[in-house]
C-alpha positions in Angstrom: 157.6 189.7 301.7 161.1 191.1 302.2 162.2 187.4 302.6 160.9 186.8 299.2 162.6 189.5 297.5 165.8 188.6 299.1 165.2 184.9 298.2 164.4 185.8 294.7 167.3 188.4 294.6 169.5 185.6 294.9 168.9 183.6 291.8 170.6 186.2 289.7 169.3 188.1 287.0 167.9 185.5 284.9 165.0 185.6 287.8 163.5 188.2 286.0 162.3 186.6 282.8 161.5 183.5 285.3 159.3 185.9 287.4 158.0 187.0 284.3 157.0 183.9 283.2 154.9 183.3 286.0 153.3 186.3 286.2 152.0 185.2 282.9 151.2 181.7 283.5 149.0 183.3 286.8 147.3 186.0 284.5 146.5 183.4 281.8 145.1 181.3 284.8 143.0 183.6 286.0 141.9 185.7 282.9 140.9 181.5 281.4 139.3 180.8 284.6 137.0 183.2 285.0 136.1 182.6 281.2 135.4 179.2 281.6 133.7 180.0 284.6 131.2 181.6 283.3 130.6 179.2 279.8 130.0 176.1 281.9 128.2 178.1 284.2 124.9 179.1 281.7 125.3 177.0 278.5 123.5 174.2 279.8 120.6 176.7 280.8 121.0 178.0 277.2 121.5 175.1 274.8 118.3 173.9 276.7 116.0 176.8 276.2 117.0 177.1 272.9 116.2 173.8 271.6 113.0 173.6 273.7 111.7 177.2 272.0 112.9 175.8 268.3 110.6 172.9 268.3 107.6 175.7 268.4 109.0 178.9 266.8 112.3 179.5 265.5 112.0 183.0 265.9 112.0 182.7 269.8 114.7 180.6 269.7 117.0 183.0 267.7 115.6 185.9 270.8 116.8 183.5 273.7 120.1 182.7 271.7 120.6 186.0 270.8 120.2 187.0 275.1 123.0 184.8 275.4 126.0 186.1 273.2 127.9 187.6 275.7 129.1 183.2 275.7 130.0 181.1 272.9 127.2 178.4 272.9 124.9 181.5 272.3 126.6 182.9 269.2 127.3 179.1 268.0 123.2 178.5 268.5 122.3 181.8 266.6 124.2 182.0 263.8 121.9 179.6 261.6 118.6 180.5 263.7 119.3 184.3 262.3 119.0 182.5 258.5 116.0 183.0 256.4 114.1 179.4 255.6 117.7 178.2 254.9 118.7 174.6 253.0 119.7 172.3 255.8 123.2 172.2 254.1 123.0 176.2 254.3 122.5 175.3 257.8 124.8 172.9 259.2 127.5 175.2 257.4 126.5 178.3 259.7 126.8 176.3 262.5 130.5 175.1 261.6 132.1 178.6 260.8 130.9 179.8 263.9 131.8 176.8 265.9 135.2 177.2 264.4 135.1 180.7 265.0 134.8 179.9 269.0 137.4 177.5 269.0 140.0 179.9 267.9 138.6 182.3 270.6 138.5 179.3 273.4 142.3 178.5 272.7 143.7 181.9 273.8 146.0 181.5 276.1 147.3 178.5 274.9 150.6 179.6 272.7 151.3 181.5 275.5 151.5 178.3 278.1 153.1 176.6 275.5 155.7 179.1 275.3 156.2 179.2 279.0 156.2 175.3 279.5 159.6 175.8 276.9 161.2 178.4 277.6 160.9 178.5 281.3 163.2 175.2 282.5 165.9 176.3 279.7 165.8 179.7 281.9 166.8 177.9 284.7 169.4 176.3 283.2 170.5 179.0 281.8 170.5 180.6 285.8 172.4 176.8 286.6 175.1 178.0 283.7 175.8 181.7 285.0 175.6 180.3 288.9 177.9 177.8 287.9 180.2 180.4 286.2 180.3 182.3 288.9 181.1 179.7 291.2 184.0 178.8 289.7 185.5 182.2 288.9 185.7 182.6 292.7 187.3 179.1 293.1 191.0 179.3 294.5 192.1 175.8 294.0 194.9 174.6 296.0 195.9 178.5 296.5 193.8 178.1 300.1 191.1 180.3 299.3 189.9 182.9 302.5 186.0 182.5 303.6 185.0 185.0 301.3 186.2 183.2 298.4 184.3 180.3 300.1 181.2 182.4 300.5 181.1 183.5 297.0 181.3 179.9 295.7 178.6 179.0 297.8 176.3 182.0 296.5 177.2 180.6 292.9 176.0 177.4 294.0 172.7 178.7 295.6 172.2 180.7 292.4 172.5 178.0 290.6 169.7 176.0 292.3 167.3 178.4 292.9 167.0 179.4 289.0 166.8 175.9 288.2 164.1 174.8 290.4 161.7 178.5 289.8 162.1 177.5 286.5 161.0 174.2 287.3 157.6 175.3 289.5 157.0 177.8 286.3 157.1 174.9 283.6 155.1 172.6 285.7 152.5 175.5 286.6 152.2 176.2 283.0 151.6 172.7 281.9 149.1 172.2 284.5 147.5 175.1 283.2 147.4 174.1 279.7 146.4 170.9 280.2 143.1 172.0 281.7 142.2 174.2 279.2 142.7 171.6 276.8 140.7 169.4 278.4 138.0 171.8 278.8 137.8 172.6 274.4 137.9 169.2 274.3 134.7 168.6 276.3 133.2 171.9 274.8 134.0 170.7 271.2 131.8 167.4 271.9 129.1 169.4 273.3 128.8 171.7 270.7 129.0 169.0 267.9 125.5 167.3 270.1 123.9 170.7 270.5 124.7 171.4 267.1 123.6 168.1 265.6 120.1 168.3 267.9 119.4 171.9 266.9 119.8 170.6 263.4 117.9 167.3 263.5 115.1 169.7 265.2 115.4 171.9 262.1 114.7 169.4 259.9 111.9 167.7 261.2 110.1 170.5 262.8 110.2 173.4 259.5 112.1 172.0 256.7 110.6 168.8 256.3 107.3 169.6 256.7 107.4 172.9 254.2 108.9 170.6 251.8 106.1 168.6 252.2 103.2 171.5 252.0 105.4 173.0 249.1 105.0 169.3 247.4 101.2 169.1 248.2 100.5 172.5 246.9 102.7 171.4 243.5 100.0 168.1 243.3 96.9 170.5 243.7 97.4 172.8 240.7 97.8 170.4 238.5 95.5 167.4 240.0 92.2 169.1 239.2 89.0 166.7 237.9 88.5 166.5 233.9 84.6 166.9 233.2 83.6 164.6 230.5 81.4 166.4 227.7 78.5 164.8 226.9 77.8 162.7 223.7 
């Protein structure tokens, strides 16, 4: 460990924002990680159930969805399930505010890796600058400099490359990162749209339609009834 520090001590001061830098990339990481984790881990389970209970009572289906807000899928699924006999336009738009509601929620993290992915390699450049500085300042050209002269240039140098490469591994870590996560509210963005549209689809055959229908029938009855002819 001491290794480290000393290696790290090395690079200057501008190792400090670097280090900090990739204390955040590793705390995004983890803090997304577990998140997702734990979304890809029951939403299948979920978005199942739910559709399965909402072809026989909607009011089951809003119970299971509503055991399962703690993820997103579950709050996404229960937003138009908790809605009173609603319009099937009524309905689709519950759905999309709280899909986009998620989204905004499953994107944390990601101005932060962004951030990092820029500023971090102009760090170590900046680290290249101030090495390079430094080397020079303890250049004695053609004045045959003494080792320590030598010594100090050659820290200047090592500054220099160290900064540039941590901010390198930072950047790339970062972008790694980010590009997972993207890839992951891409995939979660398709899913919900096909949950969404099922859930829907089920909505309408199942209870809309069919109320319509008995609504419509109902209509027909009252004023359908038989004429009795009178007599002559």
């Amino acid at each position: 460990m001491t290794t480290v520090f000393d290696f790290l001590a090395r690079g200057g001061p501008v190792m400090v924002p670097i280090m900090g830098c990739s204390v955040l990339t590793i705390a995004t990481a983890l803090e997304r990680g577990l998140f997702w984790t734990k979304l890809l881990k029951r939403e299948r389970q979920v978005v199942n159930q739910v559709l399965e209970a909402s072809r026989r009572d909607l009011s089951q289906a809003a119970a299971i969805a509503a055991q399962a807000q703690d993820i997103p899928i579950g709050r996404f699924l229960l937003a138009p399930l908790r809605l009173k006999q609603p319009s099937p336009e009524t309905f689709r738009l519950a759905m999309e505010t709280a899909g986009d509601r998620e989204f905004v929620k499953m994107r944390k993290g990601d101005k932060i890796l962004e951030t990092i992915v820029a500023v971090a390699p102009l760090l170590g450049l900046l680290g290249t600058v101030t090495g390079l500085i430094a080397t020079f300042s303890n250049l004695n050209i053609g004045g045959g400099g003494t080792g320590e002269q030598a010594s100090a240039a050659a820290a200047g140098i090592g500054e220099a490359l160290i900064t540039t490469a941590a901010g390198m591994v930072v950047a790339i870590l970062a972008l790694l990162v980010f590009r997972v996560m993207v890839s992951l509210q891409a995939q979660q963005i398709d899913y919900f749209s096909d949950a969404g549209n099922e859930l829907e689809l089920i909505y309408r055959q199942y209870w809309y339609e069919p109320a319509l229908l008995a609504a419509d029938q109902a209509h027909r009855g009252e004023f359908s009834s038989p004429v009795s002819a009178e007599p002559r």
